[in-house]
mmJSON file of the N, C-alpha and C atoms, coordinates in Angstrom:
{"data_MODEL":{"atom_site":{
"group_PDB":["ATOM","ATOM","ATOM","ATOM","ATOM","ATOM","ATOM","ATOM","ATOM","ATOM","ATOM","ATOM","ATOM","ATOM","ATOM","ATOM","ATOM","ATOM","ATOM","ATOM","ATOM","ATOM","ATOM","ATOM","ATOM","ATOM","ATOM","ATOM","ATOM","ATOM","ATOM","ATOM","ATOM","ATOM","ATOM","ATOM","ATOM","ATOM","ATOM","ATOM","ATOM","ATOM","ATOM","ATOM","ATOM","ATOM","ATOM","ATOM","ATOM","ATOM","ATOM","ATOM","ATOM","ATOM","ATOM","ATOM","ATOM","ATOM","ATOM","ATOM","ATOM","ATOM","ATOM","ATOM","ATOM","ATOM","ATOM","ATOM","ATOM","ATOM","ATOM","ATOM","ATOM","ATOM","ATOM","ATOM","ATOM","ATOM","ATOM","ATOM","ATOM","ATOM","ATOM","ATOM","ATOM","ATOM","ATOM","ATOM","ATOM","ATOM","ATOM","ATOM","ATOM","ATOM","ATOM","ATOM","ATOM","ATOM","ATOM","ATOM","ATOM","ATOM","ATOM","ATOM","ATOM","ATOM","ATOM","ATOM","ATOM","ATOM","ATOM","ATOM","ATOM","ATOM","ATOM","ATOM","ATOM","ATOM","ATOM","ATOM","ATOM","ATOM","ATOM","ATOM","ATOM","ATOM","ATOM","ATOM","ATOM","ATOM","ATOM","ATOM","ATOM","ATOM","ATOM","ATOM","ATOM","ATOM","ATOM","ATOM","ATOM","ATOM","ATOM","ATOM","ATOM","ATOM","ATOM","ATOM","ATOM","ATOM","ATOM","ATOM","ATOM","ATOM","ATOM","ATOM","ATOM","ATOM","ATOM","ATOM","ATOM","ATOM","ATOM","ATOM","ATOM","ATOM","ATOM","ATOM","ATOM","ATOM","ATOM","ATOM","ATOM","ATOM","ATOM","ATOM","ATOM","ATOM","ATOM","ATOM","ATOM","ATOM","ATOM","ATOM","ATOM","ATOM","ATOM","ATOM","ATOM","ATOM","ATOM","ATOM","ATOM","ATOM","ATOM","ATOM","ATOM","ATOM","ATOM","ATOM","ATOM","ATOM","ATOM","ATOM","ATOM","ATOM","ATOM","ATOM","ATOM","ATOM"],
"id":[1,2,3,4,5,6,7,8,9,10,11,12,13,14,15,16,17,18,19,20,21,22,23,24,25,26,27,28,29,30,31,32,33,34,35,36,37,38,39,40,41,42,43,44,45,46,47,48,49,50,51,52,53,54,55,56,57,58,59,60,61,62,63,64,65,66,67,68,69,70,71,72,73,74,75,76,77,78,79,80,81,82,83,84,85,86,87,88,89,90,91,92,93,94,95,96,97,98,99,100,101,102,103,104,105,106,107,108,109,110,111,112,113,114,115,116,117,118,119,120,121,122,123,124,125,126,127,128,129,130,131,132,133,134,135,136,137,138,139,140,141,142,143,144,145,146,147,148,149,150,151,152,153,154,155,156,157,158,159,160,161,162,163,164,165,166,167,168,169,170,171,172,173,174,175,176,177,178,179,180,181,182,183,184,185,186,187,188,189,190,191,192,193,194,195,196,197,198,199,200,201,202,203,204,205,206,207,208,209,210],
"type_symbol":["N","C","C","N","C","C","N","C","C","N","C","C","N","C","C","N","C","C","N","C","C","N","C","C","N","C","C","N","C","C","N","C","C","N","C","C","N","C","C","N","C","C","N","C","C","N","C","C","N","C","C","N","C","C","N","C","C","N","C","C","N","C","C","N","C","C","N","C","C","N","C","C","N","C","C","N","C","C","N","C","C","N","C","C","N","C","C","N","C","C","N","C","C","N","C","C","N","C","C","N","C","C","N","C","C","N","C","C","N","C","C","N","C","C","N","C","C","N","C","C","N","C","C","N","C","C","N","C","C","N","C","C","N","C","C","N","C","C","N","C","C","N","C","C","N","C","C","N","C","C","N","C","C","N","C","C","N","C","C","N","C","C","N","C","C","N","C","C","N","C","C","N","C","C","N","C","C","N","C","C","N","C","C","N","C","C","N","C","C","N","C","C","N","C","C","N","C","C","N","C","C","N","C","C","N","C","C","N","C","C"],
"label_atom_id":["N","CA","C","N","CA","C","N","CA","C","N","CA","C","N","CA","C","N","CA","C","N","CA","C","N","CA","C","N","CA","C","N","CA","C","N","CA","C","N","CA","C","N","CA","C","N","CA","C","N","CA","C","N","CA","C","N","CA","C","N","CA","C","N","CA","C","N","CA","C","N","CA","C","N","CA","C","N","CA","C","N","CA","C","N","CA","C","N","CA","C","N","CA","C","N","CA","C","N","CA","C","N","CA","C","N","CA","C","N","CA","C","N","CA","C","N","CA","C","N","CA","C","N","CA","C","N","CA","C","N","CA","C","N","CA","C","N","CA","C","N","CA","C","N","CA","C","N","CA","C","N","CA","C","N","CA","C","N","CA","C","N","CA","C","N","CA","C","N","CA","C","N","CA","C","N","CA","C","N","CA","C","N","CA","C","N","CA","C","N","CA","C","N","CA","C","N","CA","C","N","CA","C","N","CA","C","N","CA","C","N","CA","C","N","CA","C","N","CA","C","N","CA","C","N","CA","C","N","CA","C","N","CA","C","N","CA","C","N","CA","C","N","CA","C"],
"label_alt_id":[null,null,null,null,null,null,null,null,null,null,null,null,null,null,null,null,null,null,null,null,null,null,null,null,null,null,null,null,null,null,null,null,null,null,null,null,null,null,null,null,null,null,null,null,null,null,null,null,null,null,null,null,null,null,null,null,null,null,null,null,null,null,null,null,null,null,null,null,null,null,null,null,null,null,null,null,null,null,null,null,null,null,null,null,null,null,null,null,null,null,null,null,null,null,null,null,null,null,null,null,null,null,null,null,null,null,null,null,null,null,null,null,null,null,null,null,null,null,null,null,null,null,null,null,null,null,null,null,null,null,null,null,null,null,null,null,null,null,null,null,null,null,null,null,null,null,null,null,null,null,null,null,null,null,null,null,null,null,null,null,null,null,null,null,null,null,null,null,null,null,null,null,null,null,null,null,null,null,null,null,null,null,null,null,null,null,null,null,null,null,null,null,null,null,null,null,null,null,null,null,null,null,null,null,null,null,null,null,null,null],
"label_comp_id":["UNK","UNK","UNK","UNK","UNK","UNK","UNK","UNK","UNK","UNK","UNK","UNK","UNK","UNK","UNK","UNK","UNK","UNK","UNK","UNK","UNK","UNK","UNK","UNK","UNK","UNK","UNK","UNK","UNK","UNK","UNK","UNK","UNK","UNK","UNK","UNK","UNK","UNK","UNK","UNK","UNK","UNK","UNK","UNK","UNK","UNK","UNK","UNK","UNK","UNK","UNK","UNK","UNK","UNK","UNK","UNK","UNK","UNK","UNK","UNK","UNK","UNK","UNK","UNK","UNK","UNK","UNK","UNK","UNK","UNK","UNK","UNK","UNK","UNK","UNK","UNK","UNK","UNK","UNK","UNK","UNK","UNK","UNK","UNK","UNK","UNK","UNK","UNK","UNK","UNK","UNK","UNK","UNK","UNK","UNK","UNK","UNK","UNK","UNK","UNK","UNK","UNK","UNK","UNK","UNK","UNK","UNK","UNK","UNK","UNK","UNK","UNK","UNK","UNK","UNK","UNK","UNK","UNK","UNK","UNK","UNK","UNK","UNK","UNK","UNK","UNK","UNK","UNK","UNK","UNK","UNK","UNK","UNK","UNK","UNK","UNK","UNK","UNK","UNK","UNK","UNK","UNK","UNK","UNK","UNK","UNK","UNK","UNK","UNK","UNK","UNK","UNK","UNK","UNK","UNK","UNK","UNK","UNK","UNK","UNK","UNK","UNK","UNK","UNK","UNK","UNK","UNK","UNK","UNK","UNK","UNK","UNK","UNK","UNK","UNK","UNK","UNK","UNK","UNK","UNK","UNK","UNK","UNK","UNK","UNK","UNK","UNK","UNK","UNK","UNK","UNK","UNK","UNK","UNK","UNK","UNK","UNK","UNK","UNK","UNK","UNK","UNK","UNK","UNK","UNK","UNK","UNK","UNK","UNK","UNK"],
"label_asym_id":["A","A","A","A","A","A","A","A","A","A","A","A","A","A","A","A","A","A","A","A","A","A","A","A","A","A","A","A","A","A","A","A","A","A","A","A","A","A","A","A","A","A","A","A","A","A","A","A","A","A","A","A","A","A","A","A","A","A","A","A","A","A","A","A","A","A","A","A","A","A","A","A","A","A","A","A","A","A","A","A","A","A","A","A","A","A","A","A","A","A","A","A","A","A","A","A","A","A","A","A","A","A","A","A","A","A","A","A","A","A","A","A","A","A","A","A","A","A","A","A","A","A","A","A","A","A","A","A","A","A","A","A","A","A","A","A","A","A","A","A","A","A","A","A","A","A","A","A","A","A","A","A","A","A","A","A","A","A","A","A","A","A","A","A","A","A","A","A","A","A","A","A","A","A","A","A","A","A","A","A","A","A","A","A","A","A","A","A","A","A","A","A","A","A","A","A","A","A","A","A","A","A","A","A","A","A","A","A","A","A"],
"label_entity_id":["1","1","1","1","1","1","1","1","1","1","1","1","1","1","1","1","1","1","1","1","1","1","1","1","1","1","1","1","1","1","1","1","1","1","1","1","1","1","1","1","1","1","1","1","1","1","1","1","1","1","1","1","1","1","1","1","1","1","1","1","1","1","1","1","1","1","1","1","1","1","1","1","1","1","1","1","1","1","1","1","1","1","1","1","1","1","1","1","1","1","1","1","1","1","1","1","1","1","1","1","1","1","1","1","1","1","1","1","1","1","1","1","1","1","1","1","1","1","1","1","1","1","1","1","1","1","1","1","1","1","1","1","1","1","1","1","1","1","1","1","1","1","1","1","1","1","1","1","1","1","1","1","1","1","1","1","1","1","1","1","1","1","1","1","1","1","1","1","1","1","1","1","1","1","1","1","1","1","1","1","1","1","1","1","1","1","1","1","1","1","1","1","1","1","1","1","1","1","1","1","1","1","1","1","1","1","1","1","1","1"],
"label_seq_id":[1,1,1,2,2,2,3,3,3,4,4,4,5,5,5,6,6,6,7,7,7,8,8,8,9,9,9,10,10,10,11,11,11,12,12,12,13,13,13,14,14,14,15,15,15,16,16,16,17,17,17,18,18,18,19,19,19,20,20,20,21,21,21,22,22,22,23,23,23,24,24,24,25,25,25,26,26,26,27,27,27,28,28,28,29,29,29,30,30,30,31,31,31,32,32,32,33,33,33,34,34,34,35,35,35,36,36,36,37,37,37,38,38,38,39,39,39,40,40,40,41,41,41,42,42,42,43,43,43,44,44,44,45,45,45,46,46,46,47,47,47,48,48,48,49,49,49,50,50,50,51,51,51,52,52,52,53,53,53,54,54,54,55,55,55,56,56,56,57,57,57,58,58,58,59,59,59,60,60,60,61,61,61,62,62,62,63,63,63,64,64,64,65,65,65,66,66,66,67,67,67,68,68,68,69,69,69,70,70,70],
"pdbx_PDB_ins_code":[null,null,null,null,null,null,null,null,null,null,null,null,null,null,null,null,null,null,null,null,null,null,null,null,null,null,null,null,null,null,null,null,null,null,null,null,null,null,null,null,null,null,null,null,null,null,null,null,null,null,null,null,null,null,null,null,null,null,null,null,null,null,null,null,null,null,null,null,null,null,null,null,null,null,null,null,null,null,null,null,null,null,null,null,null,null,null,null,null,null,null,null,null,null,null,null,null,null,null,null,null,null,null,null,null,null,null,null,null,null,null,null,null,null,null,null,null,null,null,null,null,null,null,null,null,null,null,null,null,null,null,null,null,null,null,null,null,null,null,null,null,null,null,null,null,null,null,null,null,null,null,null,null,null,null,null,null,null,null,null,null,null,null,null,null,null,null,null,null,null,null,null,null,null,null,null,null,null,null,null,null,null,null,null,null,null,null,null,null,null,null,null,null,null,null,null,null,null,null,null,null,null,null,null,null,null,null,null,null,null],
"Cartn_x":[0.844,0.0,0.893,0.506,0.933,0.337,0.866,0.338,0.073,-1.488,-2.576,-1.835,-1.043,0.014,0.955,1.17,2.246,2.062,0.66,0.066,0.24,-0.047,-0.358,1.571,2.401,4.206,4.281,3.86,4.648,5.139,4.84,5.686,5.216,4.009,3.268,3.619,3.98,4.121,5.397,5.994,7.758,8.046,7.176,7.733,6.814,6.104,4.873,6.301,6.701,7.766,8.732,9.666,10.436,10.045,8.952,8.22,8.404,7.243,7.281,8.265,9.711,11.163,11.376,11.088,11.987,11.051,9.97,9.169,9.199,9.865,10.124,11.792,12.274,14.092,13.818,12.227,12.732,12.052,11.604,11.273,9.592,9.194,7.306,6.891,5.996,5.202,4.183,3.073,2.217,1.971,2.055,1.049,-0.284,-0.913,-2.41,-3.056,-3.486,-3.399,-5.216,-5.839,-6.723,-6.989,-8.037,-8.438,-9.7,-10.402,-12.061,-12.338,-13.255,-13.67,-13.778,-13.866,-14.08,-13.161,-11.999,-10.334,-9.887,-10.615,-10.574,-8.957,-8.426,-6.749,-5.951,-5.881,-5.153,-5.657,-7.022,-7.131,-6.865,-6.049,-5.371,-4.169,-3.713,-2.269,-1.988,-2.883,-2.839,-2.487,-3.415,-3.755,-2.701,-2.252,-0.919,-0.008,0.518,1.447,1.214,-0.189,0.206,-1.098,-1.892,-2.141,-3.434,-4.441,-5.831,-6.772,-7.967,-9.069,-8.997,-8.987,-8.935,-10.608,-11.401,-13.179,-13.43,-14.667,-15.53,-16.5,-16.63,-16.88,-15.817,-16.805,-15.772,-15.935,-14.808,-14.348,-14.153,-14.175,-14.664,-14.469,-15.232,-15.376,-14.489,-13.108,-12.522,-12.218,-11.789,-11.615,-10.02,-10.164,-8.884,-8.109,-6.984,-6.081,-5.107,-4.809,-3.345,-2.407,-1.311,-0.3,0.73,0.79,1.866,3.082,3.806,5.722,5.76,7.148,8.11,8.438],
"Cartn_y":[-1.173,0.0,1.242,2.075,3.584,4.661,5.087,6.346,7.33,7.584,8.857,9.683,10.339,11.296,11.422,9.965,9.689,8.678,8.692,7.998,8.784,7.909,8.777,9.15,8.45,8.617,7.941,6.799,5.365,4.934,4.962,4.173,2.388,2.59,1.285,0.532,0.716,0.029,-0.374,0.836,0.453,-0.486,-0.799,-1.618,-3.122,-2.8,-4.339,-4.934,-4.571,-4.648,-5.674,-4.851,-5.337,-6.942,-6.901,-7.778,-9.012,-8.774,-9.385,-10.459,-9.971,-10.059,-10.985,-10.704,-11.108,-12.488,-12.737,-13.654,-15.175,-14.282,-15.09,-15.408,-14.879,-15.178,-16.415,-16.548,-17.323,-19.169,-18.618,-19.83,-20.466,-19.52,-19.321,-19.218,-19.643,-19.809,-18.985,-18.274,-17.731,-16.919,-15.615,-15.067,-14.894,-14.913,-14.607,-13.54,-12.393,-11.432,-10.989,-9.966,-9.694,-8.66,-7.76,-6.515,-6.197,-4.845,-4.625,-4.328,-4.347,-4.139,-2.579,-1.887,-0.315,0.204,-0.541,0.276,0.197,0.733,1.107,1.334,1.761,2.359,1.212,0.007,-0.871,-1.937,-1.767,-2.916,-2.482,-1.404,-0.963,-1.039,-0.706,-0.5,-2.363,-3.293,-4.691,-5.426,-4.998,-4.847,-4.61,-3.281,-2.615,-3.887,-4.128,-5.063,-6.873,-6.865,-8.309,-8.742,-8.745,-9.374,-9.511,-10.643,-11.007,-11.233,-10.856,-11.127,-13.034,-13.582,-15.231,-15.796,-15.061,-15.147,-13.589,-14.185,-12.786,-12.285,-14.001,-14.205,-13.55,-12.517,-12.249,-12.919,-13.06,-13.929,-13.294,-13.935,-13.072,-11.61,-11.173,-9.189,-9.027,-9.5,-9.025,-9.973,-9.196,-9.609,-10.072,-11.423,-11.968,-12.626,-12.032,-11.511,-12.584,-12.528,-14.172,-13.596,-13.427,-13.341,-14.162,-14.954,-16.361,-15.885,-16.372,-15.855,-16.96,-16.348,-17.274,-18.186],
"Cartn_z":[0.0,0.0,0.0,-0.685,-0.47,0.015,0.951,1.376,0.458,1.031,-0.139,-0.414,0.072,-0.415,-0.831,-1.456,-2.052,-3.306,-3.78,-4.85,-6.075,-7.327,-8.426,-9.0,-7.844,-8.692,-9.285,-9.57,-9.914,-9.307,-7.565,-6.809,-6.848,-7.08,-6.988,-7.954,-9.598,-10.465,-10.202,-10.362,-10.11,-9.103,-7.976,-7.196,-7.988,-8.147,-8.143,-9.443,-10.572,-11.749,-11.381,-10.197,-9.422,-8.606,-7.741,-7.444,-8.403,-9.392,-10.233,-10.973,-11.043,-11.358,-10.314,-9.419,-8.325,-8.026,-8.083,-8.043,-9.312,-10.504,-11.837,-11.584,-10.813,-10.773,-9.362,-8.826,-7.807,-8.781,-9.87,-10.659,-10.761,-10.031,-10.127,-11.336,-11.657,-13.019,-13.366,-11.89,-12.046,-10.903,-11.182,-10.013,-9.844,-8.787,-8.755,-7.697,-7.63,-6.907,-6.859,-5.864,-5.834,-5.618,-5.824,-5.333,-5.518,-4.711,-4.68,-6.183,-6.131,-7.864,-7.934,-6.824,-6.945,-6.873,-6.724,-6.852,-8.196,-9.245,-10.926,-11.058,-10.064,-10.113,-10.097,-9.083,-9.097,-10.051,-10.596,-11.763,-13.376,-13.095,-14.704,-14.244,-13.388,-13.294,-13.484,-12.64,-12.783,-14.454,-14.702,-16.432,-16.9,-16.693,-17.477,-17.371,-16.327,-15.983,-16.711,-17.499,-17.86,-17.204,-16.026,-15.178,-15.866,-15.954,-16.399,-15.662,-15.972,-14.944,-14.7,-14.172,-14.069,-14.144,-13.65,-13.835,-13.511,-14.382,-14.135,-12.955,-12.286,-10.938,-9.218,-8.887,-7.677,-6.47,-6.251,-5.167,-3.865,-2.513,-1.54,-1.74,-2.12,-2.788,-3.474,-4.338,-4.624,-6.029,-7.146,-8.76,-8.652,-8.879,-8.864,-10.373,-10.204,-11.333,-11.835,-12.79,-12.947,-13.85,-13.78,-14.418,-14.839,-16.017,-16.451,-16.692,-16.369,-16.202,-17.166,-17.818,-18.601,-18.115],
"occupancy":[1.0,1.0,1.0,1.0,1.0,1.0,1.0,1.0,1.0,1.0,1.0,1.0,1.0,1.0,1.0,1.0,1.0,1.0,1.0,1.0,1.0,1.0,1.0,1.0,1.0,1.0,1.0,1.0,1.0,1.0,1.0,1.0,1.0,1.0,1.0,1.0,1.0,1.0,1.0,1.0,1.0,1.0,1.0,1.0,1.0,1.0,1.0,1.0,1.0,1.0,1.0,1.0,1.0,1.0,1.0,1.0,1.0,1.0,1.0,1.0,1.0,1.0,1.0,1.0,1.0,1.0,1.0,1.0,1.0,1.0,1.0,1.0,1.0,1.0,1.0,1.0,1.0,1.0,1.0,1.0,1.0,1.0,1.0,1.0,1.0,1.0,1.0,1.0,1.0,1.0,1.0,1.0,1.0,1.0,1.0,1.0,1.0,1.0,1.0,1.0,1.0,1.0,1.0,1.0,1.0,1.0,1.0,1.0,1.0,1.0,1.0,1.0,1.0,1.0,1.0,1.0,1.0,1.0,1.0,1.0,1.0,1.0,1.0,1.0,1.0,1.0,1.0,1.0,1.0,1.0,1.0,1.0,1.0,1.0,1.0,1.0,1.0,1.0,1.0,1.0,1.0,1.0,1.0,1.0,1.0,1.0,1.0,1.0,1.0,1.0,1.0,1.0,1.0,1.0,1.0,1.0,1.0,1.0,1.0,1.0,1.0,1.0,1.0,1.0,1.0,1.0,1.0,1.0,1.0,1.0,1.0,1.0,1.0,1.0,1.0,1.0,1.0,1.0,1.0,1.0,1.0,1.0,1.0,1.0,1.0,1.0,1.0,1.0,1.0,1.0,1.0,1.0,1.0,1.0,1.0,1.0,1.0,1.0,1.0,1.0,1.0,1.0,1.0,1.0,1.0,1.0,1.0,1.0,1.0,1.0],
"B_iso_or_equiv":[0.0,0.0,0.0,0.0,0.0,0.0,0.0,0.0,0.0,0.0,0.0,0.0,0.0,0.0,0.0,0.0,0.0,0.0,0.0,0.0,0.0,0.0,0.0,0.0,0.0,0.0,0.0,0.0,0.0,0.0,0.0,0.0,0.0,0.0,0.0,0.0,0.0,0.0,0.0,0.0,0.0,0.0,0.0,0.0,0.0,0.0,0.0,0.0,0.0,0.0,0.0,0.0,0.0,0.0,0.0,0.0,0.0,0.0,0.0,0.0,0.0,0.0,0.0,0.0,0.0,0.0,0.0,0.0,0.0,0.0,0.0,0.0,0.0,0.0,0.0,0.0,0.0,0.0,0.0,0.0,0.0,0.0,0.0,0.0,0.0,0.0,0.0,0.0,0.0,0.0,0.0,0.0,0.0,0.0,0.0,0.0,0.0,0.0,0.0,0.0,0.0,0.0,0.0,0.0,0.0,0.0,0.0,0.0,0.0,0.0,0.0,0.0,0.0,0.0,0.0,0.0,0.0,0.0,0.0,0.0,0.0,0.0,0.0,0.0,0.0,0.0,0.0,0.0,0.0,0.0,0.0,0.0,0.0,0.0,0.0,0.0,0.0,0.0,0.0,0.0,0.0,0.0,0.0,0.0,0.0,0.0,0.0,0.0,0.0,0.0,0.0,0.0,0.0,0.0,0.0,0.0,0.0,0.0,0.0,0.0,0.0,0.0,0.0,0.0,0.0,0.0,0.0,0.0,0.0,0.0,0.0,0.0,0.0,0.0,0.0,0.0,0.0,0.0,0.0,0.0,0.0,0.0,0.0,0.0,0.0,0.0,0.0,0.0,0.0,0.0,0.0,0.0,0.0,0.0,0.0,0.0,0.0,0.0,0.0,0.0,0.0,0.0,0.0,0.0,0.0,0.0,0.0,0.0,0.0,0.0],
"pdbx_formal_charge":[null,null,null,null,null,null,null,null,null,null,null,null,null,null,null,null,null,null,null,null,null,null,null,null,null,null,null,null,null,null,null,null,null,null,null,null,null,null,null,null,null,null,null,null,null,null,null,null,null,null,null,null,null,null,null,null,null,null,null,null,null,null,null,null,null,null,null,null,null,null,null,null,null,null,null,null,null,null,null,null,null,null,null,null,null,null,null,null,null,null,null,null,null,null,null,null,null,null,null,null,null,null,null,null,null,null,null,null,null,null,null,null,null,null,null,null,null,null,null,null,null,null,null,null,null,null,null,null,null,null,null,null,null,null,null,null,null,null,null,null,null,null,null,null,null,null,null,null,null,null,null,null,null,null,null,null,null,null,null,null,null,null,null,null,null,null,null,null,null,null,null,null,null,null,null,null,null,null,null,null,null,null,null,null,null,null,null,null,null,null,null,null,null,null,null,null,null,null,null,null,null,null,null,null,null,null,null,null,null,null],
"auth_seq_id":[1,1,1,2,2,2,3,3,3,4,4,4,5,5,5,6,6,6,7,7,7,8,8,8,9,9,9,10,10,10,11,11,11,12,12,12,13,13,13,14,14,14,15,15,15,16,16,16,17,17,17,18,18,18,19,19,19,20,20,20,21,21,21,22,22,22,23,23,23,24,24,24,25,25,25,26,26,26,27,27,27,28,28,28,29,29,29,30,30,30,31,31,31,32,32,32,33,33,33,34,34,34,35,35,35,36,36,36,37,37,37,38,38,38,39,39,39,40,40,40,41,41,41,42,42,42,43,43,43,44,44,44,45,45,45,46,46,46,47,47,47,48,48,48,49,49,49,50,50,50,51,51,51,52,52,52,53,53,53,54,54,54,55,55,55,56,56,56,57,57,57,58,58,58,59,59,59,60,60,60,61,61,61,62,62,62,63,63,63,64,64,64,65,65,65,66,66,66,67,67,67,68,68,68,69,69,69,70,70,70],
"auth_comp_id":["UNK","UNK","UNK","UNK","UNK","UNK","UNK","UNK","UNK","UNK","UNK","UNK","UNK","UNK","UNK","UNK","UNK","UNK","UNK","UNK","UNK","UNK","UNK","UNK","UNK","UNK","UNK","UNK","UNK","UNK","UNK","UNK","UNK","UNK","UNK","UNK","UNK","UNK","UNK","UNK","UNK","UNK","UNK","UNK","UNK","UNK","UNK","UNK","UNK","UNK","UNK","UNK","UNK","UNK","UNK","UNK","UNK","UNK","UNK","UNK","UNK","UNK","UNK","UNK","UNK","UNK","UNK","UNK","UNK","UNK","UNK","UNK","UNK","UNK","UNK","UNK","UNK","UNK","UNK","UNK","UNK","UNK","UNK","UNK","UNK","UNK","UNK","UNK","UNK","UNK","UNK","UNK","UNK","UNK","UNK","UNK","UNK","UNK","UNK","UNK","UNK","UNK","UNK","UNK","UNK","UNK","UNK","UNK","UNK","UNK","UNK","UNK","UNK","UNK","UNK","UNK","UNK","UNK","UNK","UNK","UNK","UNK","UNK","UNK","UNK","UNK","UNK","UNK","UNK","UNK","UNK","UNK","UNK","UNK","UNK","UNK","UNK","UNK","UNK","UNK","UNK","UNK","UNK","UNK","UNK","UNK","UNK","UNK","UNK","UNK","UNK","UNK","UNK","UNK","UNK","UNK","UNK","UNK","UNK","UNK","UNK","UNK","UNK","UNK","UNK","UNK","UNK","UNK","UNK","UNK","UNK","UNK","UNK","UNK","UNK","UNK","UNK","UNK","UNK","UNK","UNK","UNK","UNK","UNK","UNK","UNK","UNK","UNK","UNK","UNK","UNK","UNK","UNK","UNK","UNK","UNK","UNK","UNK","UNK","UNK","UNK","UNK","UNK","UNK","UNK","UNK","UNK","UNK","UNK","UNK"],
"auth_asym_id":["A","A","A","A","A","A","A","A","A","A","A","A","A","A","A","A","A","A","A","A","A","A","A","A","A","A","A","A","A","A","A","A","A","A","A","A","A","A","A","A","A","A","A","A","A","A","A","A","A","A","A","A","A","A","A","A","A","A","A","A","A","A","A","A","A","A","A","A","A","A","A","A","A","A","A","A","A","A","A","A","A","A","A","A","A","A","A","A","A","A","A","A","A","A","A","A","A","A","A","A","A","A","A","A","A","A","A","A","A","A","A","A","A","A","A","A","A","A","A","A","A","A","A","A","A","A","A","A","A","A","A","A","A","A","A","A","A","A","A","A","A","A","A","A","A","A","A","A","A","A","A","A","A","A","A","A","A","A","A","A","A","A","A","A","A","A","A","A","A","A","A","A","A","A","A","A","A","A","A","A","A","A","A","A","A","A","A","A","A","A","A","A","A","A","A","A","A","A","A","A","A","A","A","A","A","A","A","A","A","A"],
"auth_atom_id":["N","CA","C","N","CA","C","N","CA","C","N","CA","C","N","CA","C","N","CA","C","N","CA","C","N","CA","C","N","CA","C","N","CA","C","N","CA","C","N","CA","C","N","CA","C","N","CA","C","N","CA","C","N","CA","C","N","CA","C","N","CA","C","N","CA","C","N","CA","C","N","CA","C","N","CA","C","N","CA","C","N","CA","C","N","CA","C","N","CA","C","N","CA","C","N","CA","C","N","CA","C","N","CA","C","N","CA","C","N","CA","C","N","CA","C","N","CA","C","N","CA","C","N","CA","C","N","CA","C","N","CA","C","N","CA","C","N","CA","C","N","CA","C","N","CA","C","N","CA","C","N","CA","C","N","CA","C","N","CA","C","N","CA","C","N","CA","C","N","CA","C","N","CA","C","N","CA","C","N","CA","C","N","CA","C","N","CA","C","N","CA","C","N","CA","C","N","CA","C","N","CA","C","N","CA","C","N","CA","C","N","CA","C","N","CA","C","N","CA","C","N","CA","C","N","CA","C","N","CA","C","N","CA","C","N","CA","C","N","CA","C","N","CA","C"],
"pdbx_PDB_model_num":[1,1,1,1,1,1,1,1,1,1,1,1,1,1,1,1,1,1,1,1,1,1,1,1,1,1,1,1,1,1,1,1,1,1,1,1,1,1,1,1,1,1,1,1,1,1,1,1,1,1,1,1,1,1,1,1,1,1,1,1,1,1,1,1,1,1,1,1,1,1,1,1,1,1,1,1,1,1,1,1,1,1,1,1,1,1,1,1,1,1,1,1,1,1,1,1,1,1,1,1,1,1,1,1,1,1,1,1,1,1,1,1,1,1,1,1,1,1,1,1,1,1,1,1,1,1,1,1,1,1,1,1,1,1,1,1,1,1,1,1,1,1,1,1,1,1,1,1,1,1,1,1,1,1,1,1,1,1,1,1,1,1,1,1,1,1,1,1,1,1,1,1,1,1,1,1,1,1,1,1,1,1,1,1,1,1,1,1,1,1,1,1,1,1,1,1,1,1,1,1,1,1,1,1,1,1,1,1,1,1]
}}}
């Protein structure tokens, strides 16, 4: 999470990127991540990054995401 006053830099992508990297250098195949459906902000930035809706069905309140690594 980032603090409200410190949203809107790219701190969030730049790190989730990194993440990401660091999750595929440990030899993982897939991530799968979640969020509210009313946070429109983290389900593009999700998007941006690769990441797919997995169903269109939400899961305890929240739209859960899959991303396939190399």
């Amino acid at each position: 999470m980032i603090d409200e006053n410190h949203q809107g830099k790219g701190y969030g992508k730049t790190t989730m990127k990194q993440l990401i990297e660091l999750i595929e250098s440990m030899g993982c195949k897939k991530i799968m991540i979640g969020h509210r459906p009313n946070n429109l902000i983290a389900g593009e930035m999700y998007e941006s990054l690769g990441f797919k809706k997995a169903s269109e069905e939400i899961i305890d309140g929240e739209i859960i995401r899959l991303l396939q690594l190399n």
